[in-house]
C-alpha atoms as a printed R data frame, in Angstrom:
    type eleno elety resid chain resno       x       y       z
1   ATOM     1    CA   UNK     A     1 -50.712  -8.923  -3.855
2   ATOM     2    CA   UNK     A     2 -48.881  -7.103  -6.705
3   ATOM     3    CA   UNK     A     3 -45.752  -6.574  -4.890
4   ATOM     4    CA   UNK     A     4 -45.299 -10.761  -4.174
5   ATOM     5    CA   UNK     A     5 -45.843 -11.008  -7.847
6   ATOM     6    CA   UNK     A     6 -43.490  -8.389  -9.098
7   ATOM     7    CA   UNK     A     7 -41.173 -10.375  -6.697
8   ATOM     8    CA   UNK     A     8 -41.538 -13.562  -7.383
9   ATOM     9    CA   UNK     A     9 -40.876 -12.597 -11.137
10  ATOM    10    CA   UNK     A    10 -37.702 -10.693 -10.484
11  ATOM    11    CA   UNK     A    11 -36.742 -14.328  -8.408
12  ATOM    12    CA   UNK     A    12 -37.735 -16.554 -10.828
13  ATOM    13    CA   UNK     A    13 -35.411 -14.177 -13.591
14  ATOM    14    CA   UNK     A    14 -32.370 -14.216 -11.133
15  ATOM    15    CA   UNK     A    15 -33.014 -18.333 -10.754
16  ATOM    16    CA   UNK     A    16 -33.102 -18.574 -14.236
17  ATOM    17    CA   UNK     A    17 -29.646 -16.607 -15.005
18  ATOM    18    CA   UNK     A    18 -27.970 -18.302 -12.146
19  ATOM    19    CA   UNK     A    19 -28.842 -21.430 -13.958
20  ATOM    20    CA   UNK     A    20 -27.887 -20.234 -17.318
21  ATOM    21    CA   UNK     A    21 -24.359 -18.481 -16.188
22  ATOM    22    CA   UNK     A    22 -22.358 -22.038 -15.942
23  ATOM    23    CA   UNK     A    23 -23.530 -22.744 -19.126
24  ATOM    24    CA   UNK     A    24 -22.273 -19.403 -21.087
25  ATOM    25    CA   UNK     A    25 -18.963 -20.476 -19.451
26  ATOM    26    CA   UNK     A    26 -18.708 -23.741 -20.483
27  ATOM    27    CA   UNK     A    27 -15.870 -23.576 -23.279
28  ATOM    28    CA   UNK     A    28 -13.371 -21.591 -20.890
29  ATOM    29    CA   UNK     A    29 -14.076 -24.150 -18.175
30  ATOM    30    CA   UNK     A    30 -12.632 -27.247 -20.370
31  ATOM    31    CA   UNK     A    31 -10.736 -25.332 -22.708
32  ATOM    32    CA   UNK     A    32 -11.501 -27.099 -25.526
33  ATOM    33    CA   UNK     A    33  -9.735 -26.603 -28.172
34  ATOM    34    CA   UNK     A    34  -9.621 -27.918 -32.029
35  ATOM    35    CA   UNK     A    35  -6.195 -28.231 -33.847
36  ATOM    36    CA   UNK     A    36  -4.967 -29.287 -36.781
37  ATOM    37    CA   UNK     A    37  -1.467 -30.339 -37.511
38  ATOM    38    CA   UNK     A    38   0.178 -30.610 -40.743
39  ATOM    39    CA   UNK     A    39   2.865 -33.187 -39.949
40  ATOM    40    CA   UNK     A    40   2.958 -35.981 -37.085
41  ATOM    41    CA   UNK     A    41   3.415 -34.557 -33.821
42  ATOM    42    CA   UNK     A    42   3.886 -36.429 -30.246
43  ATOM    43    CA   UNK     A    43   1.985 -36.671 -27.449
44  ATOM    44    CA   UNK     A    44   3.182 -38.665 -23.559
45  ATOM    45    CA   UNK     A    45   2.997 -42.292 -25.292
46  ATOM    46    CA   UNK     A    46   2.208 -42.105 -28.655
47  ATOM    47    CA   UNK     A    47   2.675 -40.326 -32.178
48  ATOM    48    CA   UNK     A    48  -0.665 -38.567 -33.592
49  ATOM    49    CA   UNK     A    49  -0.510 -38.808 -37.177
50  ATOM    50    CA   UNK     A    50  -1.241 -35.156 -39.387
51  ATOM    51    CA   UNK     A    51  -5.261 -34.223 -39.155
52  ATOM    52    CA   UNK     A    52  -7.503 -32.497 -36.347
53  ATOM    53    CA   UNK     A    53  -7.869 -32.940 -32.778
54  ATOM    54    CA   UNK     A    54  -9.481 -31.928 -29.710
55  ATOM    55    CA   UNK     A    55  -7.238 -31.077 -26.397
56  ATOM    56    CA   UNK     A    56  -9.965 -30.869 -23.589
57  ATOM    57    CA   UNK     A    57  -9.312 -30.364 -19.646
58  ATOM    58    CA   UNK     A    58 -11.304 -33.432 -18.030
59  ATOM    59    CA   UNK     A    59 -14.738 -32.163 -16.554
60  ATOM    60    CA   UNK     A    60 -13.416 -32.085 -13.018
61  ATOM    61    CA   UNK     A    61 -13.469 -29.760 -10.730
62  ATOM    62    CA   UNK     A    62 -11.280 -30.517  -8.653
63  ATOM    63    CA   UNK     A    63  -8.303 -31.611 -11.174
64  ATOM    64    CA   UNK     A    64  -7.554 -29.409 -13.416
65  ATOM    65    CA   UNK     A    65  -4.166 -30.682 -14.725
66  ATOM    66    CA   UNK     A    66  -5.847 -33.618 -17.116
67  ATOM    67    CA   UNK     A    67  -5.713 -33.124 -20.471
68  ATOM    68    CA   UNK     A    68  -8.119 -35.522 -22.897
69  ATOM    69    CA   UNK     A    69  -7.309 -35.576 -26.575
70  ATOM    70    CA   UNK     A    70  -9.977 -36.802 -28.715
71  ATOM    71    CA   UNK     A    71  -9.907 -37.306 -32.547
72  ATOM    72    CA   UNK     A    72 -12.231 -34.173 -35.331
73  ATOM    73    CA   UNK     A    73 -15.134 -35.953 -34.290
74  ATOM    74    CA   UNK     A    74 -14.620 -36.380 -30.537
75  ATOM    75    CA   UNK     A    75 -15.941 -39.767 -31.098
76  ATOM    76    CA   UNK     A    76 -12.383 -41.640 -30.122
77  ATOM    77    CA   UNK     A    77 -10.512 -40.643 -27.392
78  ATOM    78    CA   UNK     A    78  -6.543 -41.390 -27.973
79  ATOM    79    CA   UNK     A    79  -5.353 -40.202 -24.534
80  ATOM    80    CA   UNK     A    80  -5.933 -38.985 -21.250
81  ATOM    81    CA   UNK     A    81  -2.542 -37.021 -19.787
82  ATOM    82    CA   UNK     A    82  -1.733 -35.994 -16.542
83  ATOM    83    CA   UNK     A    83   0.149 -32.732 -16.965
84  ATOM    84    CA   UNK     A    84   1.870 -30.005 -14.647
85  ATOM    85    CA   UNK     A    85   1.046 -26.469 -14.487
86  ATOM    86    CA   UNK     A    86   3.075 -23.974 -16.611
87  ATOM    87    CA   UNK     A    87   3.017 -20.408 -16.403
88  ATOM    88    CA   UNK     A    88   3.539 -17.469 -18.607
89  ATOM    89    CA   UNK     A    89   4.398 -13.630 -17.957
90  ATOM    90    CA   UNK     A    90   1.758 -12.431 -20.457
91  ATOM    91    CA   UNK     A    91  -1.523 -14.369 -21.706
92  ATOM    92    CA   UNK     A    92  -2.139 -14.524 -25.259
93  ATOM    93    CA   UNK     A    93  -4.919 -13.964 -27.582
94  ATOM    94    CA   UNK     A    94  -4.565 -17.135 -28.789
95  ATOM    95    CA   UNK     A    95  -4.158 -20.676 -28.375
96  ATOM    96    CA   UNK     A    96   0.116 -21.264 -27.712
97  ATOM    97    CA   UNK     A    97   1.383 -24.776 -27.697
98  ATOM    98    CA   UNK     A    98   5.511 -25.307 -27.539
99  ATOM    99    CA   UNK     A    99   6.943 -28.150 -29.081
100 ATOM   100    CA   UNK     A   100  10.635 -29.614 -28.937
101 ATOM   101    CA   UNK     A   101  12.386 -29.997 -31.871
102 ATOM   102    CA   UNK     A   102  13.416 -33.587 -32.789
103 ATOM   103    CA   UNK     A   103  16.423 -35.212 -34.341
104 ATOM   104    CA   UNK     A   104  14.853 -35.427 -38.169
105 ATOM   105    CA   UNK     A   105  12.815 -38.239 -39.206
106 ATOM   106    CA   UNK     A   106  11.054 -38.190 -35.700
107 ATOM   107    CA   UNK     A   107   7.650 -35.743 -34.911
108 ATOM   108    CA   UNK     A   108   7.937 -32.859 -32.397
109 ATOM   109    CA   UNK     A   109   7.047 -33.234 -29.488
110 ATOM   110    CA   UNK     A   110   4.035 -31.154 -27.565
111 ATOM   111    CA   UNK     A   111   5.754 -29.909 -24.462
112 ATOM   112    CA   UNK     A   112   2.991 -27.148 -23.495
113 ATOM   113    CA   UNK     A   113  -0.311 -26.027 -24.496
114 ATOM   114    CA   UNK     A   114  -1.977 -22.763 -23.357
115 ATOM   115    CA   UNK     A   115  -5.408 -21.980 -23.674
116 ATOM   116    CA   UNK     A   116  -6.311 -18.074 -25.003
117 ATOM   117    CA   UNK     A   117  -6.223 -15.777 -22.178
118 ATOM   118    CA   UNK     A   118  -4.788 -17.985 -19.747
119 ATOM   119    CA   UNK     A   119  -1.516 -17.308 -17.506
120 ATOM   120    CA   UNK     A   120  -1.247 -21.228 -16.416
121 ATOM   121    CA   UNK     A   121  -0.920 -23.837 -18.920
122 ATOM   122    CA   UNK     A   122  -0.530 -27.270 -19.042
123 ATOM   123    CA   UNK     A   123   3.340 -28.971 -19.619
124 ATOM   124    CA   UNK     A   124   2.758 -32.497 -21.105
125 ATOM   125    CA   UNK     A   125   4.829 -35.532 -18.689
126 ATOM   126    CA   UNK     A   126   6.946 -37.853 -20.617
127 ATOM   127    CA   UNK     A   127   8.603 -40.713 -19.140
128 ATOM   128    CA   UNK     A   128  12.042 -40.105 -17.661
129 ATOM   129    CA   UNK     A   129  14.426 -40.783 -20.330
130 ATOM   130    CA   UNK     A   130  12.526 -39.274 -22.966
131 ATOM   131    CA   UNK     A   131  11.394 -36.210 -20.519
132 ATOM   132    CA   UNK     A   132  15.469 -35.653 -20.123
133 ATOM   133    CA   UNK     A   133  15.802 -35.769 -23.952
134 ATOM   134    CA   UNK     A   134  13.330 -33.298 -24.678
135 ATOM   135    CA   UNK     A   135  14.172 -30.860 -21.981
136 ATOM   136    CA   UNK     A   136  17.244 -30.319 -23.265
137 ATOM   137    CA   UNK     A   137  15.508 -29.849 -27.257
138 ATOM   138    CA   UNK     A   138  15.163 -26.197 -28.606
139 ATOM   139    CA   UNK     A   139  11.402 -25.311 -28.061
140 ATOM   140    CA   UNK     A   140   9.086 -23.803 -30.883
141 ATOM   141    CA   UNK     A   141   6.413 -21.529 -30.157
142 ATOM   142    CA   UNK     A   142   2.998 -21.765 -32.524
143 ATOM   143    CA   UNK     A   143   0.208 -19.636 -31.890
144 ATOM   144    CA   UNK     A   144  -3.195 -20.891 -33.124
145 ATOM   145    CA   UNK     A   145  -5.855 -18.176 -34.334
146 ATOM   146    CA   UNK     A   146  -8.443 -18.146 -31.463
147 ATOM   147    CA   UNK     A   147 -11.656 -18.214 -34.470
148 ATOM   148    CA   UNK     A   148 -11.745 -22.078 -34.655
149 ATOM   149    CA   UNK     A   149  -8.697 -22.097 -32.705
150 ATOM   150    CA   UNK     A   150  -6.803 -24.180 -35.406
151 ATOM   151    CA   UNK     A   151  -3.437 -24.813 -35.979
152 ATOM   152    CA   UNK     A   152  -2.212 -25.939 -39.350
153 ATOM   153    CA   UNK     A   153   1.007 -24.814 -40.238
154 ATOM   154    CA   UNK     A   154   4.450 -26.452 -39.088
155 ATOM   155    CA   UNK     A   155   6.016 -24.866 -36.097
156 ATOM   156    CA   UNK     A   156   8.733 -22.018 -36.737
157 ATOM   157    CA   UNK     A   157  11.298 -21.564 -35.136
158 ATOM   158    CA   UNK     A   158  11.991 -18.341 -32.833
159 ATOM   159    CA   UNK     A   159   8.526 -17.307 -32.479
């Protein structure tokens, strides 16, 4: 009798952090990530004026290449973006997005976003003129510190 008790504790504790286990995971699984930009900055479609946003993967599991971008809040969503997978030799402690630099007067444009620790990232799809355009821009590379994972500084060149 002691034994199926003993048993049927050590059960109902392995239930329990089965449950629990998808839930300690949850910010890797959508990647959510906050970031702040100090200047305008373009997304596929539209210009995002200077503040903080929220890049999130949708909660699919079976796509894994939709990116939602929400406003500080993530109260408003501004866009849902198909994107490609991008990969990288080395992962990175933090939070990488690339940008292409524009003629002046016009934002940069996001061109990839990696979340920390992750070789595969996720290149942002412009139309086809403006996808040629940027392609051929020189990219900047801005790291975002992984506490808070914010960005608010304007990109520099050569990193």
């Amino acid at each position: 009798m002691n034994t199926k008790k003993v048993f049927f504790a050590f059960f109902t504790l392995v239930l329990m952090f089965a449950v629990m286990l998808p839930v300690a995971r949850a910010d890797a699984w959508d990647q959510a990530t906050e970031l702040t930009f100090s200047q305008p900055v373009e997304i596929p479609g539209q210009i995002l004026p200077a503040g903080s946003y929220w890049f999130v993967l949708l909660n699919d599991s079976g796509i894994r290449d939709i990116v939602q971008v929400f406003n500080a809040d993530r109260n408003k969503l501004y866009a849902t973006l198909i994107t490609t997978p991008s990969s990288r030799m080395d992962p990175a402690d933090d939070t990488v997005i690339s940008f292409a630099e524009r003629p002046s007067g016009q934002p940069e444009a996001i061109m990839t976003w990696f979340y920390p620790g992750m070789l595969t990232g996720h290149k942002f799809r412009y139309s086809g003129q403006e996808d040629r355009e940027l392609a051929s821009d020189t990219k900047d590379v801005v790291t975002a510190s992984p506490s808070g994972s914010i960005f608010d500084q304007a990109p520099a060149s050569g990193n």
